[in-house]
C-alpha positions, 0 to 999 in steps of 0.5 A: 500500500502506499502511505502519504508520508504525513500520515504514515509520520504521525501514525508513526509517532503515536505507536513509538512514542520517543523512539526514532524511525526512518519511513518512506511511503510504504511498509517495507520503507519503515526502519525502527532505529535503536529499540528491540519494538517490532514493527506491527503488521502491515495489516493492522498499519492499513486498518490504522491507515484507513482511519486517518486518510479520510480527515487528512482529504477533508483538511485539504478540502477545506483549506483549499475552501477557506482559501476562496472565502478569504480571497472572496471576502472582500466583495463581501463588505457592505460598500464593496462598489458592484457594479450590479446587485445580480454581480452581488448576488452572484458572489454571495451564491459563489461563497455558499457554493464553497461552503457546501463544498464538504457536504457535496464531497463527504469523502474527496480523495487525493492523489499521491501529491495531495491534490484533490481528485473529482472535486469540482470548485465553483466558478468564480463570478467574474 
């Protein structure tokens, strides 16, 4: 299985507490230095694994969410000068768009580079 190195770090870190590693993104790549610990099962990793992937895509949705809303915020302010109310309308429908976001994908998937797969953002206005 292939692991994303900052979950597979924080796994890690939760099961050896103090003791030092060396990993890569699979199982065979774990090295536990200096200690008689033995590594678990590769397949009880994969349970732990499983558990762990789906909030890590949620946080990478959501921060690439909240991204678009702070840059959005501005045409958000009461005297932001649009040139027309539906040019407003359209924004305050783009930001509740992003903010569906999570509830349109409750489980987004990412690729080996973290970037989110089948998500679909919305159009900004323009």
């Amino acid at each position: 299985m292939f692991y994303k190195r900052p979950i597979l770090y924080n796994i890690l870190l939760e099961l050896y507490p103090g003791i030092l590693f060396g990993y890569g993104t699979s199982y065979e790549s774990i090295v536990l230095v200096d200690t008689t610990e033995v590594l678990i099962p590769e397949e009880t990793l994969d349970e732990i694994y499983t558990t762990k992937i789906l909030p890590y895509n949620l946080t990478i949705l959501r921060s690439q969410r909240n991204t678009l809303l702070t840059a959005s915020d501005i045409y958000m302010i009461s005297d932001y000068p649009h040139i027309t109310e539906s040019i407003k309308q359209e924004w305050i429908v783009y930001r509740q768009s992003l903010r569906d976001l999570p509830q349109q994908y409750p489980e987004p998937e990412t690729d080996e580079n973290d970037n989110l797969i089948n998500v679909v953002f919305p159009d900004k206005p323009s």
